[in-house]
N, C-alpha and C positions, 0 to 999 in steps of 0.2 A: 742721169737717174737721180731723181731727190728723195731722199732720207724720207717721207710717204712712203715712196712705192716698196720701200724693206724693211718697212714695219712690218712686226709678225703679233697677234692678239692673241695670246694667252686664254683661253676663255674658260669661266667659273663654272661648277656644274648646275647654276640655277639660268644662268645664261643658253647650255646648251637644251638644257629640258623645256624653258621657254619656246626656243628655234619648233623643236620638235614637234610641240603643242602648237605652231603655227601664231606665235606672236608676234604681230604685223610689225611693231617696231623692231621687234630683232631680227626677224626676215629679212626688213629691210637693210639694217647695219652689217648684218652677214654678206646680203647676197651682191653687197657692194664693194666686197673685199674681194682678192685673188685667194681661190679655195691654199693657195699656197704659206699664204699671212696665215692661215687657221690653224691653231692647235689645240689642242688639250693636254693637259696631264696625266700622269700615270695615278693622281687618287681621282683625278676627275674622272676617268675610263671607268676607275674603280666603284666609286660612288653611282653611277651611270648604271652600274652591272648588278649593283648591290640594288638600287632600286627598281630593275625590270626581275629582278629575281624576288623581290620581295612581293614588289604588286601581283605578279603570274599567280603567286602561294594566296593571296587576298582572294584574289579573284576567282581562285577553285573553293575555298575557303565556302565562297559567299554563295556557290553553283553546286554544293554539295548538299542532299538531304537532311534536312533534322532528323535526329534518335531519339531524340525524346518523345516517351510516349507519356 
């Protein structure tokens, strides 16, 4: 086995949001790894969660009626 194949990537939270959004170079560099190499971190999860919590609140935000008369 060579020192490759137990490498494990750490990955950034602008790296995973890329993946997600379907950016062809990171798709690529992901999907060529063993899902087992993949990690994340505990503020990376964090950061991840903070911004699908934040966008959902934008998004009703912007899907809400004006009051102003």
């Amino acid at each position: 086995m060579n020192i490759l194949s137990k490498m494990v990537y750490l990955l950034h939270t602008c790296t995973v949001s890329d993946f997600i959004k379907g950016g062809e170079k990171t798709l690529f560099k992901i999907k060529a790894k063993s899902p087992t190499q993949i990690k994340i971190s505990t503020i990376t999860a964090y950061e991840l969660r903070y911004g699908l919590k934040k966008n959902a609140r934008l998004k009703m935000a912007t899907k809400m009626p004006s009051t102003d008369l």
